[in-house]
C-alpha positions as CSV (number, residue, x, y, z in Angstrom):
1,X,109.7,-60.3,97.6
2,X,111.1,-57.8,100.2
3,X,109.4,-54.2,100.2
4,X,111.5,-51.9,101.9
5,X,112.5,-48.4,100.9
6,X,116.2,-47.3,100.9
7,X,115.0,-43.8,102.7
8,X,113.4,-45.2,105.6
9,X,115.8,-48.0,106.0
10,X,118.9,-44.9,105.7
11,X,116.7,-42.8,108.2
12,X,116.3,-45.1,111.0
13,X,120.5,-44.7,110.8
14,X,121.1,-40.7,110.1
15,X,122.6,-39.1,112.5
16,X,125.0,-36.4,113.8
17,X,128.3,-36.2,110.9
18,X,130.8,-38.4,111.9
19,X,128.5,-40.7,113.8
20,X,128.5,-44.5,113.2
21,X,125.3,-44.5,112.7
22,X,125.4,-41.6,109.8
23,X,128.7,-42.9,108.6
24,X,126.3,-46.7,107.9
25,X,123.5,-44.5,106.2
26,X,126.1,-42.7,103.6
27,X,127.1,-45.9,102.8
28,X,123.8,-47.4,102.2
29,X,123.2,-44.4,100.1
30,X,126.2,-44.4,97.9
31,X,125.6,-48.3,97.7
32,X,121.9,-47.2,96.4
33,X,123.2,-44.8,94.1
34,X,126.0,-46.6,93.0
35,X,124.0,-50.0,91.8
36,X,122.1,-47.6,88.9
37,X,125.4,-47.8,87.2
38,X,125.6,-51.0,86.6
39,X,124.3,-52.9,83.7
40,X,122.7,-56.5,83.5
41,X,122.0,-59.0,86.6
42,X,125.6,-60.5,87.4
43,X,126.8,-56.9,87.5
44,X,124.5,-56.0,90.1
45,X,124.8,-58.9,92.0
46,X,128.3,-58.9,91.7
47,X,128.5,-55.9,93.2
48,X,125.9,-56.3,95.8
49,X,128.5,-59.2,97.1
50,X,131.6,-57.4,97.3
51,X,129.8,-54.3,99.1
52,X,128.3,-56.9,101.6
53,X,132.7,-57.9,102.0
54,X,133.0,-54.7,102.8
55,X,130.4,-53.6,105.1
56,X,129.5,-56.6,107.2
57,X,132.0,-57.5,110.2
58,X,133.1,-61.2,109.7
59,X,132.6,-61.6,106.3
60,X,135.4,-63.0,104.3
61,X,133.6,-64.6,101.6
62,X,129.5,-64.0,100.0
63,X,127.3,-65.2,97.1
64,X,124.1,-65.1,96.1
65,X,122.2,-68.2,96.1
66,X,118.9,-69.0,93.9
67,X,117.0,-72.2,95.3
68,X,114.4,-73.5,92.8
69,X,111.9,-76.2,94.4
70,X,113.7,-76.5,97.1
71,X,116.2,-78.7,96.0
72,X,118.5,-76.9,92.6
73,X,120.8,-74.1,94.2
74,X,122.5,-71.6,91.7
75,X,125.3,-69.6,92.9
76,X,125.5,-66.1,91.5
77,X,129.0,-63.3,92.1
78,X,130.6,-65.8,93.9
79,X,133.2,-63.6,95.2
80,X,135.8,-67.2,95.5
81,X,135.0,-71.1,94.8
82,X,134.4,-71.6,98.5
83,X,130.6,-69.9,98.2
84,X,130.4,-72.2,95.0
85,X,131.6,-75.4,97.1
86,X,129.2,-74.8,99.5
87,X,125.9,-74.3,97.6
88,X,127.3,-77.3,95.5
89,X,127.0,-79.5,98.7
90,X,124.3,-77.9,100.0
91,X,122.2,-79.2,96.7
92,X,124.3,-83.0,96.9
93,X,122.9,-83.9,100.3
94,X,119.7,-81.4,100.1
95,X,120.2,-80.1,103.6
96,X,121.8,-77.0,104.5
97,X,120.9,-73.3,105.5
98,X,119.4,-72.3,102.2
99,X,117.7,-75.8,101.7
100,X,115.9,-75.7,104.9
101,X,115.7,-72.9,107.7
102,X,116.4,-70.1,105.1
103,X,112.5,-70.4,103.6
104,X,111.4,-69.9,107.3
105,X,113.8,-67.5,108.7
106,X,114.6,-63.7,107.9
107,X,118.5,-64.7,109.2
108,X,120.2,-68.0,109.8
109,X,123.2,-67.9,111.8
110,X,126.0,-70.5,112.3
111,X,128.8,-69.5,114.8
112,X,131.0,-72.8,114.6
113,X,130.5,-75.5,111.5
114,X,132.2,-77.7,113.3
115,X,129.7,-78.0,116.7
116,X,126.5,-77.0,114.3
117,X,123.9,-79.9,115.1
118,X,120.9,-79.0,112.7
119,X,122.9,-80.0,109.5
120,X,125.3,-82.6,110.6
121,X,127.0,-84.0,107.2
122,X,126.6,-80.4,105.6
123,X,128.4,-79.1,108.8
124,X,131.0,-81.2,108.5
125,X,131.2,-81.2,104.7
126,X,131.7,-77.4,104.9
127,X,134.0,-77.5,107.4
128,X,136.4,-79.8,105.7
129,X,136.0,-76.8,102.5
130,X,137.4,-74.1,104.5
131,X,134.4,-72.3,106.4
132,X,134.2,-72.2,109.8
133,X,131.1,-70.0,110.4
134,X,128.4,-68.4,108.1
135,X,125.5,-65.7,107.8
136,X,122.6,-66.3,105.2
137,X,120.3,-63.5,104.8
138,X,116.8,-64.1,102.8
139,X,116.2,-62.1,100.0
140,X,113.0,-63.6,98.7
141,X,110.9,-66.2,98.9
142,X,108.1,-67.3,96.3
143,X,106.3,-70.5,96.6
144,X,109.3,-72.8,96.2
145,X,112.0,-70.8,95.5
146,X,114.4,-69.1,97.4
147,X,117.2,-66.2,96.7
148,X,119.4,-65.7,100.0
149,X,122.8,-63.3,100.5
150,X,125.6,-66.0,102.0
151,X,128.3,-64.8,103.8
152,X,131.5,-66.6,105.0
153,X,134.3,-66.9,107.1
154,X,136.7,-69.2,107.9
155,X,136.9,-68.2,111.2
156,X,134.2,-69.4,114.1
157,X,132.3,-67.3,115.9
158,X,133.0,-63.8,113.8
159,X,129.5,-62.7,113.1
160,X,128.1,-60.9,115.5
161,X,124.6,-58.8,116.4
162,X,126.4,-55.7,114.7
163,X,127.0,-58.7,111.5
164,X,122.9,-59.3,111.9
165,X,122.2,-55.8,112.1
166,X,124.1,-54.0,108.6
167,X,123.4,-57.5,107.0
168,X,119.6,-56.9,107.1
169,X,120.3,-53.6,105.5
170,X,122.4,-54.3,102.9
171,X,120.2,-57.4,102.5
172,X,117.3,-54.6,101.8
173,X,119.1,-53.0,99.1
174,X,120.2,-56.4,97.3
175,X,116.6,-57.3,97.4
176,X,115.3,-54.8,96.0
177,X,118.4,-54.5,93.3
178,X,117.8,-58.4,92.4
179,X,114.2,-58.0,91.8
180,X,114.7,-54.7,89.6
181,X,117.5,-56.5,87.4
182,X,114.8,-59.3,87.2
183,X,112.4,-57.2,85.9
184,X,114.9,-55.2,83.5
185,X,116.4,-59.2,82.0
186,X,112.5,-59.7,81.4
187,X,112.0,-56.5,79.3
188,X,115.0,-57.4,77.4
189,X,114.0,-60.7,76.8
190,X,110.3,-59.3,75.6
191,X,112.0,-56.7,73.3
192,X,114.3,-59.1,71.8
193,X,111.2,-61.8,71.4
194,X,109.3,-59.4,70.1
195,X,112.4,-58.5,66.9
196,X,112.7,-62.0,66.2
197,X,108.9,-62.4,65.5
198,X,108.9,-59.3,64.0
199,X,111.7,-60.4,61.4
200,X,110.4,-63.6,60.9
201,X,106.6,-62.7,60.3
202,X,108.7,-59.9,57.6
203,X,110.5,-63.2,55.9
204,X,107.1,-64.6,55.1
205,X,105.1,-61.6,54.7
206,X,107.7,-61.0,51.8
207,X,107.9,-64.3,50.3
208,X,104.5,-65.3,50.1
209,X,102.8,-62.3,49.7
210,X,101.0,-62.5,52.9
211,X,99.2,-60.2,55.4
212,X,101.3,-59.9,59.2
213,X,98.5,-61.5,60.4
214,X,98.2,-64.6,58.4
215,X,102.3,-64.6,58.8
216,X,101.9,-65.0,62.5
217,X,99.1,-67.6,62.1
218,X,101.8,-69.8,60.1
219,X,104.5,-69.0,62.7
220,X,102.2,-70.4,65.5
221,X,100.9,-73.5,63.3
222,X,104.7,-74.6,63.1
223,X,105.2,-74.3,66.7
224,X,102.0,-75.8,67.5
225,X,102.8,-78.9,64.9
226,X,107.1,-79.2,65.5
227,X,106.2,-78.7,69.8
228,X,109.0,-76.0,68.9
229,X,108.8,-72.7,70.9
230,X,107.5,-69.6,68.9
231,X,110.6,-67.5,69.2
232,X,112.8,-70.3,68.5
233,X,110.8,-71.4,65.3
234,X,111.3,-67.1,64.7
235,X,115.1,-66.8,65.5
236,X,115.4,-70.3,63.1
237,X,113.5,-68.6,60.2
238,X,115.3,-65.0,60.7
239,X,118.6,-67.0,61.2
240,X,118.5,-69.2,57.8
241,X,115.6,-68.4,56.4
242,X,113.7,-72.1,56.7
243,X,111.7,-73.6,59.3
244,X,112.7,-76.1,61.8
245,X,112.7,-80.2,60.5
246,X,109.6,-81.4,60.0
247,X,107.5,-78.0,59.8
């Protein structure tokens, strides 16, 4: 996962008021600031995406995209269904920025769909979409999977080195912002886990007089014997107060 801190990514940028360079570090900060008010992953992302809109010259259209072995490609905030389209061929013929170069390369760049050589039938399947040009930007990379900011324009040859430059940034922050809603969708997930169990174990504690121990022990025998996840054999006990078919 990218490690880069907001401060000494905004520093490199500060400046005299009024500069460009100060005006670009205000805006990093108030997109810093501005992603602790939002609530669950899509949020986040969603945000991230129009911000990137916004700041990045070129840019007409973004998502985030989430490879998984190489090969399954999510599409998250698609800001239209043209991002959507494209991941969608992307993972129909398995070739494509996000497929290939993206797990090697910081940046990939295409100026012109139409004359790009490295991806021929994605090239032209994505040009006959709508897009004429696009910017992906890495995000993370962990074993096999990928997460990558994609921008879009149907225009060739829009993004330029100044594209490159505040896409890395805002890149930075999204990073960062994806892996901290991870983390916070995990927690949730633990919490919630954790109350199902909780109620469940209560169910049997209370109907056959039995210790929380012993009540977890029978929880784990039926999803050791059904092949039935522990939370799910939970939720179905807390839920209607039996255990799955053939418990």
């Amino acid at each position: 996962m990218m490690s880069i801190s907001h401060e000494n990514r905004d520093r490199e940028f500060e400046d005299t008021p009024g500069s460009v360079h100060g005006d670009l570090a205000e805006q990093m900060r108030d997109l810093a600031r501005s992603l602790h008010t939002k609530d669950g992953q899509e949020a986040v992302l969603a945000h991230m995406v129009r911000a990137a809109i916004e700041m990045i010259p070129g840019a007409e259209e973004a998502s985030i995209s989430v490879v998984t072995g190489r090969s399954k490609i999510e599409s998250h905030a698609a800001s239209d269904d043209l991002p959507r389209l494209i991941d969608a061929l992307q993972e129909s013929l398995q070739q494509g920025p996000c497929i290939e170069s993206a797990f090697d390369h910081t940046t990939v760049l295409v100026t012109d769909l139409r004359k790009e050589k490295r991806w021929p039938e994605f090239s032209r399947g994505a040009a006959d979409l709508g897009a004429a040009s696009m910017l992906s930007f890495q995000l993370f990379v962990e074993g096999d999977n990928l997460g990558a900011l994609n921008l879009l324009s149907r225009s060739p040859d829009v993004f330029d080195e100044e594209s490159e430059h505040i896409g890395l940034l805002v890149a930075a922050h999204a990073a960062m912002a994806f892996s901290d809603t991870q983390k916070i969708d995990q927690l949730h997930d633990a919490l919630a886990s954790r109350d199902l169990i909780g109620q469940a174990k209560g169910i049997l504690m209370e109907r056959y007089k039995i210790t929380a121990q012993q009540a977890f022990i029978v929880l784990s025998k039926v999803s050791s014997t059904t092949n039935v996840r522990l939370t799910t054999v939970a939720e179905r006990l807390a839920a209607t107060g039996d255990f799955p078919s053939g418990a």
